[in-house]
N, C-alpha and C positions, 0 to 999 in steps of 0.2 A: 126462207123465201129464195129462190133459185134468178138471179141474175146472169146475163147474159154480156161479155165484154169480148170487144174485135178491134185488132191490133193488126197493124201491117209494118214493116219495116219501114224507116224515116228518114233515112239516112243510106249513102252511097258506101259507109265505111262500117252499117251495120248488117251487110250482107258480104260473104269473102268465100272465098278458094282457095284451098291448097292442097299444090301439086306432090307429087310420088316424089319429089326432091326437094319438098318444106317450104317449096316460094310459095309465095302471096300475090294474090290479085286481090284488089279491092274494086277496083273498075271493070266495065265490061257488061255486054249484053247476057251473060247469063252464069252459073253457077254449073261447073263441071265437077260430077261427084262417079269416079273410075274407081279402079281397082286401085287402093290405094292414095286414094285423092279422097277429100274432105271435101264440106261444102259447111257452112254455117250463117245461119239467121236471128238477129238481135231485134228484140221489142222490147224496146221500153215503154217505163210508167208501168208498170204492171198492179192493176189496182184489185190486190188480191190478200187479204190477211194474211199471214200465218195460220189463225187460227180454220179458214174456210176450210169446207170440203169440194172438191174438184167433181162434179156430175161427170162430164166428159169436158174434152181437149183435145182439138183439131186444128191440128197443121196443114194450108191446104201452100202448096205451091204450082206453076203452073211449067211445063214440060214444054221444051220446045220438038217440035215435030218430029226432029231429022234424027233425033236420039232419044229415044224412049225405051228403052231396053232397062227396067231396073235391077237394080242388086245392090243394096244398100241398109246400113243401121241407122234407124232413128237414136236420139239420144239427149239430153242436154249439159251444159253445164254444170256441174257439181258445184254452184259457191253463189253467193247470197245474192249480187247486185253484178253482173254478168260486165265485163269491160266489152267496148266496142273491139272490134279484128283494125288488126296494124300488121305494117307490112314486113314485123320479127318473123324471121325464117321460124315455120313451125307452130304458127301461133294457135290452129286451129288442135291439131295434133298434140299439144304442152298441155291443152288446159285437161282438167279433172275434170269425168264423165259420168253420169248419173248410173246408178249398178242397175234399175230398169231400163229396155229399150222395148226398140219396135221394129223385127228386123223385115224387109221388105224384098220382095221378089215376084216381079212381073217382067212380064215379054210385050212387045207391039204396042204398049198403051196409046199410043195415037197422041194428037194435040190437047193442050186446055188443060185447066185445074184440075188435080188431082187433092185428095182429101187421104189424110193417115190422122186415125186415132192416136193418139199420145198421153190420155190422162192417165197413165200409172206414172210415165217418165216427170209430167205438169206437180203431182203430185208428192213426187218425191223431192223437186226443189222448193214447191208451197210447206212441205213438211220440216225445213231445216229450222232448227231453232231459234236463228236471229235470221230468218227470213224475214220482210218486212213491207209493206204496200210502197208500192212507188221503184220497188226495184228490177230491176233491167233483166231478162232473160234468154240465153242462147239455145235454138234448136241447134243440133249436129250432125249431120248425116256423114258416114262414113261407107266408103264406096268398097262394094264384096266384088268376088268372081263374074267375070261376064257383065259388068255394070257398062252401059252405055246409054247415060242420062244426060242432058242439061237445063237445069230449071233456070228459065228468063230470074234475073236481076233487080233490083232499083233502080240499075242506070238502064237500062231497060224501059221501065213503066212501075211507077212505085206500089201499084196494087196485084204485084204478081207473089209475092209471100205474105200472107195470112193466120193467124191465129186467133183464135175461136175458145172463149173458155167459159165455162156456163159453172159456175159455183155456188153453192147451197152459203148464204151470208152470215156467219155468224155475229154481225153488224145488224140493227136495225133502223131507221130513220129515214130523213128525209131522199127525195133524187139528185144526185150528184155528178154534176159533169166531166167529164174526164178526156183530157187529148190523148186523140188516139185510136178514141172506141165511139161505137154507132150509139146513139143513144144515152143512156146513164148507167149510173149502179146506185141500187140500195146500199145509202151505209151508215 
């Protein structure tokens, strides 16, 4: 039975940037991801087996105008229950990175949400072996050549990063409410 779960960031310190010289921002109307600049997005609760299989997973975030130029890797976290970004020199750059990505490149995107497939990268964290429902997971974008992006923030408007994951349940039972996501999940 295929479920459908939507996650948006919660928190001001689970969305961050870091700059070409390891600082950190955790505040701020958006998220700069440059040549050499990070950007990273935290969703907790993540109500996902282990054992599920991942249909698709979509990351949408939304671009602000004046810089839309991409060039950049998707990616996540490498580790089971993802820590919030703190303001450690480097914190986005230190951590371990999933060996799937999703590397991106466009020109002129304009305004408004933009949507990146990610279930192979989703997949590889749902696949770790004490991966576990309920635990916390980082997108990462790392910023390529020519990158001139800035995706709007939490401190911003808290529904401008989105995550989207539609899983085949290896759970079956009654509807279960969950903070966080539209609706339920079978489990």
């Amino acid at each position: 039975m295929a479920d459908t779960l939507n996650y948006q960031v919660t928190a001001s310190s689970d969305d961050a940037q870091e700059d070409s010289s390891t600082n950190m921002t955790l505040t701020g109307a958006s998220i700069r991801v440059d040549n050499g600049w990070y950007g990273g997005f935290r969703f907790d609760n993540i109500a996902v087996a282990q054992a599920d299989t991942i249909i698709v997973a979509r990351f949408t975030a939304t671009l602000d105008p004046t810089y839309d130029d991409m060039s950049f890797t998707l990616q996540c976290e490498d580790i089971d229950d993802s820590p919030t970004f703190t303001t450690t020199s480097g914190d986005i750059s230190n951590r371990t990175l999933t060996t799937a990505s999703v590397t991106v490149v466009r020109t002129a995107q304009g305004t408004g949400p933009h949507v990146f497939d990610i279930t192979d990268v989703i997949q590889e964290v749902i696949d770790r072996g004490s991966w576990a429902s309920g635990n916390a997971l980082s997108v990462i974008l790392s910023g390529g050549a020519g990158a001139n992006e800035r995706f709007y923030s939490y401190d911003n408007a808290s529904d401008y990063a989105l995550l989207e994951i539609i899983i085949n349940s290896a759970a079956a039972g009654g509807l279960l409410t969950h903070p966080g996501m539209s609706g339920g999940m079978r489990g």
